[in-house]
TORVO-286149 format. One record per residue (C-alpha): residue number from 0; x, z, y; residue in one letter. Coordinates in pm, 1 decimal. Layout:
REM TORVO-286149
 pos        X        Z        Y code
 NUM        X        Z        Y    A
...
END
This chain:
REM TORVO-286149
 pos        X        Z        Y code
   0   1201.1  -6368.1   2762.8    X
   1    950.0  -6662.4   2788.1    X
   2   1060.8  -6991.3   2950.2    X
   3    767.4  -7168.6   3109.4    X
   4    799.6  -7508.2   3253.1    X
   5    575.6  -7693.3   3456.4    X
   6    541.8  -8084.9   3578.4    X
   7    521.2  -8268.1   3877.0    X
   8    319.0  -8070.7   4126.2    X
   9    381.3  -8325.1   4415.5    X
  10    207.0  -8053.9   4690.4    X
  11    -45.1  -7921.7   4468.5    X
  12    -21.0  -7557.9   4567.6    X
  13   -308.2  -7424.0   4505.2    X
  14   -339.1  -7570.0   4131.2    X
  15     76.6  -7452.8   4096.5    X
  16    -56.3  -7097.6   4163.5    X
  17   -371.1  -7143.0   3908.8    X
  18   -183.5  -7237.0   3659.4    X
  19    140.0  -6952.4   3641.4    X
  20   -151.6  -6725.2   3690.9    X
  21   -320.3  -6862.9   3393.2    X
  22    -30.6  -6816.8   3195.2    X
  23     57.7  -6462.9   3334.4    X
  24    387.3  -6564.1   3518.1    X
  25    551.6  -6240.9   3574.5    X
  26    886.6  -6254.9   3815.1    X
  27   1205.5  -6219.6   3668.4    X
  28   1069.2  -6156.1   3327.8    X
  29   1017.9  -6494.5   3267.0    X
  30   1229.2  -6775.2   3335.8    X
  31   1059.8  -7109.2   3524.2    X
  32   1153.3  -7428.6   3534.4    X
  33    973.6  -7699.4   3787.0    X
  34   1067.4  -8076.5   3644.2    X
  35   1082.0  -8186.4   3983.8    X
  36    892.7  -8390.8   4290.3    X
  37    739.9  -8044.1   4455.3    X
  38    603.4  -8246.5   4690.4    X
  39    477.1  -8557.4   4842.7    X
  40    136.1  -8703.5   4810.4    X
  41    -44.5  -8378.4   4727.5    X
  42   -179.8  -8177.0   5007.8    X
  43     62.3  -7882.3   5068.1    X
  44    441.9  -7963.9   5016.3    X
  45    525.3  -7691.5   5318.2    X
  46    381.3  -7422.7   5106.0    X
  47    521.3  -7513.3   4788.7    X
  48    859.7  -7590.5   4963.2    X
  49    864.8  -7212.0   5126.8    X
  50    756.2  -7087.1   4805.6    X
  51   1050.8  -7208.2   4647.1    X
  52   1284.2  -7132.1   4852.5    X
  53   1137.7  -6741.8   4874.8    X
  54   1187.4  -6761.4   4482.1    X
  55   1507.9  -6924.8   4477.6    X
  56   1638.2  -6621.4   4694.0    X
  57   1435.7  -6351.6   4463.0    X
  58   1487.0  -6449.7   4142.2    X
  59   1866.9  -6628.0   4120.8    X
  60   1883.2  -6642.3   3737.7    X
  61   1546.5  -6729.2   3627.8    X
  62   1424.3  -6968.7   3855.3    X
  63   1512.4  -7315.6   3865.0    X
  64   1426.3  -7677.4   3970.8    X
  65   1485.9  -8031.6   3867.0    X
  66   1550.7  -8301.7   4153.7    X
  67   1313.6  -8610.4   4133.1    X
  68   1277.6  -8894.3   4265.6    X
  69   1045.5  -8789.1   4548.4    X
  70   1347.7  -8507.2   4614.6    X
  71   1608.2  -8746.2   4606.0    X
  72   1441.0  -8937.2   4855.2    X
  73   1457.6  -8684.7   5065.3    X
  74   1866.7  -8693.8   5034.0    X
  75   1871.4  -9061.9   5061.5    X
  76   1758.3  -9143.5   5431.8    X
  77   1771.6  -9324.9   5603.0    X
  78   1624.8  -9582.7   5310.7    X
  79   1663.3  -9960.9   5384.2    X
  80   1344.5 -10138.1   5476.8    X
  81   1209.4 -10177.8   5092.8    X
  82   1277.2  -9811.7   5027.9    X
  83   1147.7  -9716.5   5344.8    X
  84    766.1  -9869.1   5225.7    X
  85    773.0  -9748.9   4865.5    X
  86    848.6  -9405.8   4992.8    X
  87    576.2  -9405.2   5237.7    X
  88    316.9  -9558.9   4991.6    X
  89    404.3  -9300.0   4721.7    X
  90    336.3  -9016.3   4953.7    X
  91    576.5  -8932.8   5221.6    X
  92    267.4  -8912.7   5496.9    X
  93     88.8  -8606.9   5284.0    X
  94    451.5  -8481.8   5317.8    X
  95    506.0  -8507.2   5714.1    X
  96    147.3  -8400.4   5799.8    X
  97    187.7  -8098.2   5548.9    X
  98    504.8  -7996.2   5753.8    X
  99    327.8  -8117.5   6108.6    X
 100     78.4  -7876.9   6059.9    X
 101    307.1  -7559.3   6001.2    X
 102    548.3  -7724.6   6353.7    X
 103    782.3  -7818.5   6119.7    X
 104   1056.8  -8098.2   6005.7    X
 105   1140.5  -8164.8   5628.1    X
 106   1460.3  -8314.3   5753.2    X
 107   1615.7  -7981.7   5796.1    X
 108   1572.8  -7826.4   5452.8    X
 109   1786.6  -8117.0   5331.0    X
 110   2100.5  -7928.6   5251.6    X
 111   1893.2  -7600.3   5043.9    X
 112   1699.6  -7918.3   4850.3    X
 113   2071.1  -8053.4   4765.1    X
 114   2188.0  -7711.8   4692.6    X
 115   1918.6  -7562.6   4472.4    X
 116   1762.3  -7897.1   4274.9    X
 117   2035.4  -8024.1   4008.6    X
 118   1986.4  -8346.9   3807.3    X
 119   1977.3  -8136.7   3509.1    X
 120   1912.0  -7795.0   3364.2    X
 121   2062.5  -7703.2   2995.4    X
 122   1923.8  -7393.6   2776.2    X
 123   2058.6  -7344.1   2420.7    X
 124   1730.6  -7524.7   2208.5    X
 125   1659.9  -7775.0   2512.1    X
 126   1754.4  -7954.5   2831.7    X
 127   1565.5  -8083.4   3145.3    X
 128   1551.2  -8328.9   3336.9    X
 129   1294.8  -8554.0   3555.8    X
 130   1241.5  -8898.2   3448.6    X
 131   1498.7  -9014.3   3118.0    X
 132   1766.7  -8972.2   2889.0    X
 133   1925.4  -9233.8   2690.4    X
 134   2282.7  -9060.5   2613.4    X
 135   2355.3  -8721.2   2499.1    X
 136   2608.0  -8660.7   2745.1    X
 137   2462.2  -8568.2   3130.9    X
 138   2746.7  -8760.5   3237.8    X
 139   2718.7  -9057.9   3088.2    X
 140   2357.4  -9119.5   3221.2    X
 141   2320.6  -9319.1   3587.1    X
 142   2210.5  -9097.4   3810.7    X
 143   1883.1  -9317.5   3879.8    X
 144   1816.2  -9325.8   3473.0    X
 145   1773.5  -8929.8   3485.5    X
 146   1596.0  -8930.1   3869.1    X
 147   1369.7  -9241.5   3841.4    X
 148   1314.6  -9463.6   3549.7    X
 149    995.1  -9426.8   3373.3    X
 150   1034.8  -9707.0   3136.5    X
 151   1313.4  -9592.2   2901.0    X
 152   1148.5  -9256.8   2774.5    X
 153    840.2  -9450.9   2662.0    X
 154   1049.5  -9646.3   2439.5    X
 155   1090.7  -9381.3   2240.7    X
 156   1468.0  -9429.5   2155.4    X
 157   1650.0  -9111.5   2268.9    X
 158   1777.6  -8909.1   1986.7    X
 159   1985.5  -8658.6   2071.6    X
 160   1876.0  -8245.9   2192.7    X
 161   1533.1  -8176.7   2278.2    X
 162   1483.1  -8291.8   2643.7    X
 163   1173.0  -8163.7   2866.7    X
 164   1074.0  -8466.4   3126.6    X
 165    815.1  -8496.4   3434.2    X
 166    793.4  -8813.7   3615.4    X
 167    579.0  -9059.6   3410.7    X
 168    181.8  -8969.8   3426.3    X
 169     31.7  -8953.1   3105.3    X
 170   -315.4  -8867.7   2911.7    X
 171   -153.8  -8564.7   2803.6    X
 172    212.1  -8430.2   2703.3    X
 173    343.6  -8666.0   2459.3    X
 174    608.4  -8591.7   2250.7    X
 175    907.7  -8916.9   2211.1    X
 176   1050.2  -8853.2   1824.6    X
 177   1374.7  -9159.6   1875.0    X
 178   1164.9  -9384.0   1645.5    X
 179   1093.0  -9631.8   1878.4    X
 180    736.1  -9582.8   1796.4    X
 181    478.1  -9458.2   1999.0    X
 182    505.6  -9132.9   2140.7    X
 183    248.0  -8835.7   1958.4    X
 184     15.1  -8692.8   2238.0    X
 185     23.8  -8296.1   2172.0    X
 186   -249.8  -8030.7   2162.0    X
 187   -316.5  -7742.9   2442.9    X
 188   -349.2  -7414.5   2324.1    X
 189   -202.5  -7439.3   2031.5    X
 190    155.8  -7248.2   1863.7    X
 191    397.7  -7519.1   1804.4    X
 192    738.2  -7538.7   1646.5    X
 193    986.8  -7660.1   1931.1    X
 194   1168.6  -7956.7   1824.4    X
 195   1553.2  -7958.4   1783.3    X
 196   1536.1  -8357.7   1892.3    X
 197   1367.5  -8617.0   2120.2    X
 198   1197.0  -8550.5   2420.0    X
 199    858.0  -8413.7   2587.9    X
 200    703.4  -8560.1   2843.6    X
 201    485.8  -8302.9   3027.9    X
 202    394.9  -8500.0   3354.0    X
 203     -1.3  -8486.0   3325.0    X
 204    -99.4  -8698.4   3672.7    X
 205   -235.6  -8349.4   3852.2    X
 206   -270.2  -8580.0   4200.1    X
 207   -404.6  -8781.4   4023.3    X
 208   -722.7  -8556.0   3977.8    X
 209   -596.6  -8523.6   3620.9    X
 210   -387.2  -8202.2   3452.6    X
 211   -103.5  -7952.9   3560.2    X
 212     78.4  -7917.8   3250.4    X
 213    311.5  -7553.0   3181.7    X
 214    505.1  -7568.1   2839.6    X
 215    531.5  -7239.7   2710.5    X
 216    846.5  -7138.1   2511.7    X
 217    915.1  -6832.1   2333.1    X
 218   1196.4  -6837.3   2086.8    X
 219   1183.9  -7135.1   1847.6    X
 220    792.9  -7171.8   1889.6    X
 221    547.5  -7334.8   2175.9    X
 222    259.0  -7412.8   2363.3    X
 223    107.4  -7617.3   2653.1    X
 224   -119.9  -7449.3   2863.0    X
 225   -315.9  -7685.5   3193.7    X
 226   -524.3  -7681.0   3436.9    X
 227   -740.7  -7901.8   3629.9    X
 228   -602.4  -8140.1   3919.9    X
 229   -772.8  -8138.6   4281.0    X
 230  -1179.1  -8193.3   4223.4    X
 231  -1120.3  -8498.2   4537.0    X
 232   -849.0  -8745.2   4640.0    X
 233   -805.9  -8786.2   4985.3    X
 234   -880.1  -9136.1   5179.6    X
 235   -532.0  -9175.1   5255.8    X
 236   -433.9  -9129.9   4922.4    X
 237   -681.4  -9346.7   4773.4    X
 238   -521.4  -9581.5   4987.2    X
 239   -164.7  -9562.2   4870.6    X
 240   -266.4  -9494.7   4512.3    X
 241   -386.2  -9850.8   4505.7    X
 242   -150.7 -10037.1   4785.1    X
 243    170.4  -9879.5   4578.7    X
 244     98.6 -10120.7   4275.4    X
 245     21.3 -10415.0   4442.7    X
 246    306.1 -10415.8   4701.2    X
 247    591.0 -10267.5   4410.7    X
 248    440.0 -10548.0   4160.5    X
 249    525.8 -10860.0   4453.2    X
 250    877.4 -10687.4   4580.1    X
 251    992.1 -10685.5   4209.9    X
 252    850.3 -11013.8   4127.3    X
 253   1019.1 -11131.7   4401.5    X
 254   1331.4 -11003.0   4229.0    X
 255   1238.5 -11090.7   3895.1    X
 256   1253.8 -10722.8   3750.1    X
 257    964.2 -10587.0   3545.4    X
 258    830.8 -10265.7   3784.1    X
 259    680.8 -10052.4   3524.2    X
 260    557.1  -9830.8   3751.9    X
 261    905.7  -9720.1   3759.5    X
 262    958.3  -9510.3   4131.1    X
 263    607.0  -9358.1   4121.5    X
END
């Protein structure tokens, strides 16, 4: 059985369905793994949401998804005041208009995204989860470490079993060895041997009218497959793209806390 995984698709439907078809995603012969934040920003979070939840139902035990941050949003409101404006400048609109349009209310599909999104998926040669991992125990990670922090995986420090991430946007998937040097951007298309160690970072910026990234896995060997992001970025999120920096970079300075991009 293949394993494919696949990045942050934050409600990009249409390029989610491109690329399993692209790599000849065939039900319950293949397992899949989504690293989290379905939606938000992107331009159909209802139809990725539905689609999840018709595969959840069909395919029990080969189907599964991370929660990230944009899910654990979701479980969090109501979100103070500061929350409340990072949320909505990282996407949340895109989200309500995507369920306005279908007559529907995100709020009530709480309890399924609770259910059916864990922290963390484990497989015998590798583990997932969305953002970081600094110990080799689950349980000795916060919560908000394995959910939201980008800056600890780039540090390139974690050591312990392979672990597949989303999260952080990069050039291309980057492998994190522990050295604490910089991480080695990988090749597409190409037969790898998996790593026993370190982590993979897989999150290619597809809203970003960059890549969505699958990782490929077929016994001890893989390979990263992509395709392109939306050709166009909508006004509105032109507009958040560029507002999200600027207010995040004056509410932690305020704070004195280095933001590091760290709840896109």
């Amino acid at each position: 059985m293949r394993t494919i995984i696949v990045g942050d698709i934050h409600g990009c439907y249409d390029e989610f369905i491109a690329l399993l078809k692209k790599v000849h995603y065939k039900k319950n012969k293949d397992k899949l793994i989504l690293l989290g934040d379905l939606m938000d920003r992107g331009p159909k979070s209802w139809e990725m949401l539905q689609l999840a939840m018709r595969w959840k139902e069909e395919c029990p035990e080969t189907f599964f998804m991370i929660r990230g941050n944009h899910d654990q949003y979701i479980l969090e409101e109501p979100l103070d005041m500061e929350m409340s404006m990072i949320w909505w400048a990282v996407g949340k609109e895109e989200m309500k208009k995507s369920f306005k349009k279908h007559k529907d209310d995100y709020r009530k599909y709480i309890p399924w995204i609770e259910e059916n999104m864990k922290i963390y998926h484990e497989e015998n040669l590798f583990r997932c989860v969305h953002a970081a991992i600094e110990k080799e125990k689950f349980e000795e990670n916060p919560v908000d470490l394995l959910v939201k922090d980008h800056g600890y995986s780039k540090k390139n420090l974690y050591t312990g079993k392979l672990t597949l991430l989303g999260h952080t946007p990069l050039e291309g998937p980057t492998y994190y060895d522990g050295s604490g040097n910089p991480g080695q951007i990988l090749p597409y298309h190409t037969k790898l041997s998996l790593p026993k160690t370190g982590a993979i970072c897989i999150d290619t910026g597809c809203v970003y009218l960059k890549k969505l990234t699958a990782m490929i896995i077929e016994d001890d060997t893989y390979h990263l497959e992509y395709v392109d992001g939306p050709k166009k970025v909508t006004r509105s999120k032109q507009h958040y793209i560029k507002w999200i920096k600027k207010f995040c970079d004056l509410v932690y300075k305020l704070r004195g806390i280095d933001y590091d991009r760290s709840h896109q």
